[in-house]
KOLVO-694092 format. One line per field, with one value per residue: residue in one letter; x, z, y of N, C-alpha, C, CB in turn; residue number from 1. Coordinates in pm, whole numbers, plus 32768, in hexadecimal, padded with zeros to 4 digits. Atoms other than C-alpha are relative to their C-alpha. Glycine has a CB too. Example, Ala and Ser with C-alpha at 12.3 -4.5 7.8 and 13.67 -1.06 7.14 Angstrom:
BEGIN
kolpa	c(A;S) .
neast	c(8059;7FAE) .
nup	c(8000;7FFA) .
nnorth	c(7F89;7F89) .
caeast	c(84CE;8557) .
caup	c(830C;82CA) .
canorth	c(7E3E;7F96) .
ceast	c(805A;7FB3) .
cup	c(8000;8049) .
cnorth	c(8078;806D) .
cbeast	c(7F9D;8029) .
cbup	c(807D;7F72) .
cbnorth	c(8003;802E) .
bavo	c(1;2) .
//
This chain:
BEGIN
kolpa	c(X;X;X;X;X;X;X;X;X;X;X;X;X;X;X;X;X;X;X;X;X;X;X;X;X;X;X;X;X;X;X;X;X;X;X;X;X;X;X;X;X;X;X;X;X;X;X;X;X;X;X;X;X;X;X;X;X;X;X;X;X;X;X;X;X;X;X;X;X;X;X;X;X;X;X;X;X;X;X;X;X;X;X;X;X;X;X;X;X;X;X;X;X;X;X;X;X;X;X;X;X;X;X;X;X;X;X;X;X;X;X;X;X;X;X;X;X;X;X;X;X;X;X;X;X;X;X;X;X;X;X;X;X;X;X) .
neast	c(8054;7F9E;8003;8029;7FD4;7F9C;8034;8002;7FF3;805B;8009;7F88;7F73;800B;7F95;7F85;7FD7;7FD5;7F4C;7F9D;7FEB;8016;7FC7;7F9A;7FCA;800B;7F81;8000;7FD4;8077;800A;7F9C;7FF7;7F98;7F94;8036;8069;809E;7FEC;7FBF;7F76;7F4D;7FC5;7FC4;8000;7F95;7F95;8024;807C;8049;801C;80A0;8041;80BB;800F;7FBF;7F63;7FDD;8036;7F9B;7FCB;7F9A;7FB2;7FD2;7F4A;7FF0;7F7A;7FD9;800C;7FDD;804D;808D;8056;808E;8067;8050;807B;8041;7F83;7F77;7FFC;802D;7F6D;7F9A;806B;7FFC;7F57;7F6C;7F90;8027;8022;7FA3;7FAD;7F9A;801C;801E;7FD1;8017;802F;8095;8060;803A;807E;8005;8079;8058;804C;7FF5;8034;7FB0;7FC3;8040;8032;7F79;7FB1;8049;7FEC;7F8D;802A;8041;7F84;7FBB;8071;7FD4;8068;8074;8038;7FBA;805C;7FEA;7FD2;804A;7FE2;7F7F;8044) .
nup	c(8000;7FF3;7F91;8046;803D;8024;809F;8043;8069;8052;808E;7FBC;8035;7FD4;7F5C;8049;800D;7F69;7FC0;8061;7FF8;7F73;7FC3;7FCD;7FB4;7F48;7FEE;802E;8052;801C;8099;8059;8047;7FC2;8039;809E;8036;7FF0;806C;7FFE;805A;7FD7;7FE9;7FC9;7F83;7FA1;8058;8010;806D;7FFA;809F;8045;7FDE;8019;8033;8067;7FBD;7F96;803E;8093;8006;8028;7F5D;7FCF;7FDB;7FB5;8008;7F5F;7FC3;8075;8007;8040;7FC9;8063;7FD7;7F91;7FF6;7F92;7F9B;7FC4;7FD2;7F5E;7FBF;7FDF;7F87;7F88;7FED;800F;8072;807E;8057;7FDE;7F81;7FBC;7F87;8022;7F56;7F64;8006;8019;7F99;8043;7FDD;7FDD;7FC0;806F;801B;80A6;805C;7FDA;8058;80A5;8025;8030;806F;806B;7FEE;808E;80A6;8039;8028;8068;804A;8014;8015;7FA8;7F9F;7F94;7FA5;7F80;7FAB;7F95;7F8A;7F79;7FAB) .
nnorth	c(7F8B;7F7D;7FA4;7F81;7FA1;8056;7FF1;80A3;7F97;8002;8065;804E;7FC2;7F80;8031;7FF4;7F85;7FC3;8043;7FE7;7F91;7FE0;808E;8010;809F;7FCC;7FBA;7F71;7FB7;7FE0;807A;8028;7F95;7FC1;8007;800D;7F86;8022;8065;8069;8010;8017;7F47;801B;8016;8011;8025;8091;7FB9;8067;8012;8023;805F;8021;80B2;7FEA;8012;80A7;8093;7FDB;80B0;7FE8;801C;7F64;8005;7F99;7FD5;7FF6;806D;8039;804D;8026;806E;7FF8;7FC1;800A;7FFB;7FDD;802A;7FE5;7F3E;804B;8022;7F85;7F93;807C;805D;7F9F;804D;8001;808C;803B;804A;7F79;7F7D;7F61;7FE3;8008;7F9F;8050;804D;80B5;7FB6;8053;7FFF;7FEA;80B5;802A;7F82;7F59;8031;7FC7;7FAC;7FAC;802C;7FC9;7F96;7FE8;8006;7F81;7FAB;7FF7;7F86;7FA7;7FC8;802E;7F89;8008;802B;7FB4;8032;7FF2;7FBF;807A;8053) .
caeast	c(8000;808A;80BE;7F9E;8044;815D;8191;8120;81BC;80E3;8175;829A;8395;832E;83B0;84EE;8526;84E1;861C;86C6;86C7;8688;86DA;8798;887B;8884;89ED;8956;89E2;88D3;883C;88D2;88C0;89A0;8AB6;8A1C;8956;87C9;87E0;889F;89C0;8AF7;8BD2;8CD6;8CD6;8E00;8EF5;8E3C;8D89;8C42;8BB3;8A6E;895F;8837;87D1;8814;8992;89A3;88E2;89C4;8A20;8B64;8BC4;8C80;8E1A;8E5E;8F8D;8F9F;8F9A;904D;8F5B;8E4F;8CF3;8BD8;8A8B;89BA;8856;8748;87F9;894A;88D1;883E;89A5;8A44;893D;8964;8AB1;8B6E;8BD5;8BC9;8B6F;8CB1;8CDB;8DBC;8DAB;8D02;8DB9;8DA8;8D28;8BC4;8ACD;8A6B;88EB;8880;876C;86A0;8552;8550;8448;8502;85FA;8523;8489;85E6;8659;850A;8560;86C0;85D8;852C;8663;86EA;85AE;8653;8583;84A0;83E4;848E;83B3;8380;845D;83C9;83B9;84F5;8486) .
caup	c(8000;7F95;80A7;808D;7FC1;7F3C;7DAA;7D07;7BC2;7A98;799F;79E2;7908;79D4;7B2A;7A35;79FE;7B71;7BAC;7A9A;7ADC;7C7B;7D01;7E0C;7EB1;8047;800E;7F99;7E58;7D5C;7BEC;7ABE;7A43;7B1E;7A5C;78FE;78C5;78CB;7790;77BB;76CA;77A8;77ED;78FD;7A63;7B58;7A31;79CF;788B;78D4;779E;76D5;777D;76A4;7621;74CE;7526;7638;753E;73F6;7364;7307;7490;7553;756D;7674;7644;77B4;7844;76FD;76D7;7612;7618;7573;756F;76B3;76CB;77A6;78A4;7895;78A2;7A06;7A5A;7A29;7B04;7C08;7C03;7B53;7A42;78D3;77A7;77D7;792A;7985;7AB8;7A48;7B24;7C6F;7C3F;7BAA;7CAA;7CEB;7D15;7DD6;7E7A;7D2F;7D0B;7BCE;7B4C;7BBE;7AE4;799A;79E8;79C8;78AC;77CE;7838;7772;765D;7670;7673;754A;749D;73DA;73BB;74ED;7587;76A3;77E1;7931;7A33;7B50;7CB2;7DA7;7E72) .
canorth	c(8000;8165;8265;838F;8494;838F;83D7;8298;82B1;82AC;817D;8088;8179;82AF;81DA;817E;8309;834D;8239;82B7;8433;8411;82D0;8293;8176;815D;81A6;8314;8334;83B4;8315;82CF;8433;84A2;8437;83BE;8507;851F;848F;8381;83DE;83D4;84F8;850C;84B2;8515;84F4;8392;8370;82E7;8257;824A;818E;81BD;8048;8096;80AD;7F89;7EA0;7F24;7D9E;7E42;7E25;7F36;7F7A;8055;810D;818B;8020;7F9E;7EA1;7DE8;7D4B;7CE1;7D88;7DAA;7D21;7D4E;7C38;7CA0;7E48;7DAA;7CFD;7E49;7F39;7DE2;7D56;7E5B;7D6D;7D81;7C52;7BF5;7BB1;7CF5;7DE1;7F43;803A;8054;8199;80F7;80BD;7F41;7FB7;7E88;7F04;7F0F;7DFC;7D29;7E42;7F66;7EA4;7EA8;7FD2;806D;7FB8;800C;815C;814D;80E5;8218;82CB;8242;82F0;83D7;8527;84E8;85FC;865A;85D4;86AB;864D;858C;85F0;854B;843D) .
ceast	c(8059;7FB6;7FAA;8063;80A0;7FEC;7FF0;8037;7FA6;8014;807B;80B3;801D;8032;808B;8033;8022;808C;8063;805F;800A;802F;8072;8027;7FFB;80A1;8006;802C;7F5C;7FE5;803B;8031;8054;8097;7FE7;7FBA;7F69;7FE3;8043;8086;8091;8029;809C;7FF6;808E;8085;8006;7FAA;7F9C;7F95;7F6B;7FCD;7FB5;7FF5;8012;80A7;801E;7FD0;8042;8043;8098;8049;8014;80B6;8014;80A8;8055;803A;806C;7FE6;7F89;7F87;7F9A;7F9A;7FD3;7F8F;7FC3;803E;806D;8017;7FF1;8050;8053;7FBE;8035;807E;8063;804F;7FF2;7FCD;8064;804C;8067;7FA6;7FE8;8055;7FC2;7F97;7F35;7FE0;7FE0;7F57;7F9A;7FB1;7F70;7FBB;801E;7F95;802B;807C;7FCE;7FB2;807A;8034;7FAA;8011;8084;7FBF;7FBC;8066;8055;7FD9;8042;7F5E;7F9C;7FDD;802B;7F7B;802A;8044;7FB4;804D;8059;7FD1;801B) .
cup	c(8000;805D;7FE2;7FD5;7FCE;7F55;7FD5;7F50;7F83;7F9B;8076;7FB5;804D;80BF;7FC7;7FF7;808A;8031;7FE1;804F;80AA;8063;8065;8051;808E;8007;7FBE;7F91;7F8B;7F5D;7F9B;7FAB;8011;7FD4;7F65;7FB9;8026;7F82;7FDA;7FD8;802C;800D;8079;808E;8067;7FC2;7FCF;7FA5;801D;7F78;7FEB;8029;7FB2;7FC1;7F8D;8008;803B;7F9F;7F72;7FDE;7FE4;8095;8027;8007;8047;8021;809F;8037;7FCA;7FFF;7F86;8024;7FC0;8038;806A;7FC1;8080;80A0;804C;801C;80B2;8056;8015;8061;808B;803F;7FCA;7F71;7F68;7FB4;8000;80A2;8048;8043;7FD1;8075;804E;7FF7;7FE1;806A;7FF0;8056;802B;805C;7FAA;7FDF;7F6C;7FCA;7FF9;7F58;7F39;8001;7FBD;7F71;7F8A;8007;7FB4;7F97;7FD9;7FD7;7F75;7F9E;7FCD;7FE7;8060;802F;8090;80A4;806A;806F;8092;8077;8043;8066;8087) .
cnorth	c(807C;805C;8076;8051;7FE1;800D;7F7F;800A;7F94;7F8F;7FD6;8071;808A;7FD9;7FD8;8083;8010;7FA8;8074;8048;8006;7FA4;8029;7F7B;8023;802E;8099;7FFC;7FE5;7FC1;8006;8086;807D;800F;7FC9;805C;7FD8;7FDB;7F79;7FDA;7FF5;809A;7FA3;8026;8019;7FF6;7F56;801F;7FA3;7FF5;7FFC;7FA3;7FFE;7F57;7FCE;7FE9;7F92;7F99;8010;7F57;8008;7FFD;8074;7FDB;8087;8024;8028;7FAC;7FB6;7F66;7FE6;7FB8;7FCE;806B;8015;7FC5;7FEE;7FA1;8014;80B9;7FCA;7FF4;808A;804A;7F7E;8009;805F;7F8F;8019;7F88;7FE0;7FC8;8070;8058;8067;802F;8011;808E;7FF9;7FAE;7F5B;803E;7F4B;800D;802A;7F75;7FF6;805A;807D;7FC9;800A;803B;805B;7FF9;802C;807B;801B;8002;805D;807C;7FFE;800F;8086;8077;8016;8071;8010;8018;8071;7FAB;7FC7;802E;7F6C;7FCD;8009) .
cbeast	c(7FA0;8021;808A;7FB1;7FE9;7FEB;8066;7F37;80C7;7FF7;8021;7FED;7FF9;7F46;7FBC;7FF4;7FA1;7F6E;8050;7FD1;7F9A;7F7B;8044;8005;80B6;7FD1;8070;8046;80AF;7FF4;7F8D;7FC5;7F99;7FFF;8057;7FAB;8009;7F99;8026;7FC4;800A;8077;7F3F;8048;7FD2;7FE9;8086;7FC9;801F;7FBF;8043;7FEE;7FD7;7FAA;7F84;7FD7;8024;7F8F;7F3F;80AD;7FAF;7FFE;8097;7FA7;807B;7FAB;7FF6;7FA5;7F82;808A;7FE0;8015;7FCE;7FA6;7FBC;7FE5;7FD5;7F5D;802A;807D;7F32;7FD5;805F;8026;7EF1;7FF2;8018;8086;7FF3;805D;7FC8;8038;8068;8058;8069;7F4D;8040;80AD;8065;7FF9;7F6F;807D;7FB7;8057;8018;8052;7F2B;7FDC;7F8D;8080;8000;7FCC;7FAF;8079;8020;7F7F;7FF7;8072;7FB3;7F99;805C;8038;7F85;8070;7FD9;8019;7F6E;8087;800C;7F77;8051;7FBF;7F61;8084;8011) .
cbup	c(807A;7F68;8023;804C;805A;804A;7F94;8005;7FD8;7FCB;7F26;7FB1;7F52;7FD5;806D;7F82;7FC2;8085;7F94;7F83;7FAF;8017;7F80;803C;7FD9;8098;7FBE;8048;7FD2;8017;7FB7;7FA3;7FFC;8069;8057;7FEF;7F4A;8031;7FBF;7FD4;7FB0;7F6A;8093;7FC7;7FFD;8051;8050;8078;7F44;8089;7FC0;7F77;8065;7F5D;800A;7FDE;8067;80B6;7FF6;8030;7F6C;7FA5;8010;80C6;7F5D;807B;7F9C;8055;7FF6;7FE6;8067;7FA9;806A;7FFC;7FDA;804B;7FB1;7FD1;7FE7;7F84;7FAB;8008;7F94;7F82;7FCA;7FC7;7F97;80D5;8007;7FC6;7F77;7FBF;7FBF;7F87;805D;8005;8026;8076;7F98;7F7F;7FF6;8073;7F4C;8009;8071;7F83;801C;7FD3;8014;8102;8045;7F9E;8064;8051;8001;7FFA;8082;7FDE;7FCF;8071;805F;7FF3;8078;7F90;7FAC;806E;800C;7FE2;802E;8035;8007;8016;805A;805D;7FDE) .
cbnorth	c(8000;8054;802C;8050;8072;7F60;804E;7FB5;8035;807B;803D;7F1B;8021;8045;7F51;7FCE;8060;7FE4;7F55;804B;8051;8010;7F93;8064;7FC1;7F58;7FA2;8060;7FCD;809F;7FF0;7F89;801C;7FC9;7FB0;7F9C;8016;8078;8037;7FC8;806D;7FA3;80B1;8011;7F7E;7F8A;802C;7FA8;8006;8009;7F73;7FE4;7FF7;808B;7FC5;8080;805C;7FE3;7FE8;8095;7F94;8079;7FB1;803C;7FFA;7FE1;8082;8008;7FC9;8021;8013;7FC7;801D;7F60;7FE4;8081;7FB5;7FE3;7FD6;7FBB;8094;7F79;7F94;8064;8008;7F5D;7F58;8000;7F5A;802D;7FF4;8046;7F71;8069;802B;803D;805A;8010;803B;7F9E;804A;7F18;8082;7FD7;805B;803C;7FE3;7F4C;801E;8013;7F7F;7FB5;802C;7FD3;7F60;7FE4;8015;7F91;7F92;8036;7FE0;7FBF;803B;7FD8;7FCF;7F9A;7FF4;8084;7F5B;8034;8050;7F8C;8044;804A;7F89) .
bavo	c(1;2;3;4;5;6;7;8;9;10;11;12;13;14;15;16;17;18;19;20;21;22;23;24;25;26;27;28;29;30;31;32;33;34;35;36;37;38;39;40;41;42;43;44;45;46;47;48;49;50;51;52;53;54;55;56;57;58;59;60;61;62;63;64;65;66;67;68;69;70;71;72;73;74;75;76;77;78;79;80;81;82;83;84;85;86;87;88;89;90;91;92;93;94;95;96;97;98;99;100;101;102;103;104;105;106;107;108;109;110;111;112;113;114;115;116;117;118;119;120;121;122;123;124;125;126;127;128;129;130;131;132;133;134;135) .
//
C-alpha cells in the first residue's frame, strides 16, 4: 500500500526515469544521470569517461572497445545491462570501475523499468518529458 501523498508513478518507464534521473543507493550516491547525462549519452565524471547507456548503444551487435579500460566486449542485452547496474560486470565477464555503482537494492521491475527506460532514451528526437519530483 502507497503512503498518502506518496508519488505513484504513472507507467513502468516513468518509475525507470524516476531511477534513472533520481535514484538513489543506501550508500547515497545518486542515479545514473549523475554521471551519464539526463540523456544517457556519457560525458565525464571526476576525470572518468562514463559511457553511453542508452540501449541502442549497449545492444549495438558491433560490441564495445573501451579505450579507457583498453578492453573489449560484445553487445549488452537486457540480462547482462542488469549484471552491470548489479554486479558491476560487463558481457564479458570484466569489472566496470569501481567508480560504477553496484545498485543492488533495485527489484527485478525496478530493473526493467530502468532498462525500458534506456529504450526510451535511445529515441532519437523525443519530446523532452517534465522532470519528475525527487523521492
Amino acid at each position: 500500500m502507497v503512503g498518502a501523498g506518496a508519488p505513484v508513478p504513472v507507467s513502468h518507464t516513468d518509475n525507470g526515469r524516476r531511477i534513472f534521473l533520481h535514484g538513489t543507493t543506501s550508500a547515497g550516491r545518486v542515479g545514473c544521470a549523475m554521471c551519464h547525462g539526463h540523456e544517457g549519452r556519457g560525458g565525464m565524471m571526476h576525470g572518468i569517461p562514463a559511457p553511453d547507456i542508452t540501449y541502442a548503444v549497449l545492444t549495438d551487435p558491433n560490441g564495445h572497445e573501451h579505450g579507457f579500460r583498453d578492453r573489449r566486449h560484445p553487445p549488452f542485452n537486457r540480462e547482462t545491462i542488469k549484471a552491470a547496474i548489479v554486479a558491476g560486470i560487463d558481457p564479458a565477464g570484466n569489472t566496470l570501475h569501481e567508480e560504477m555503482p553496484r545498485w543492488t537494492g533495485l527489484s527485478p521491475a525496478d530493473l526493467d523499468d530502468l532498462i525500458d527506460y534506456l529504450q526510451v532514451l535511445s529515441q532519437g528526437n523525443r519530446r523532452p518529458q517534465p522532470r519528475p519530483e525527487r523521492m
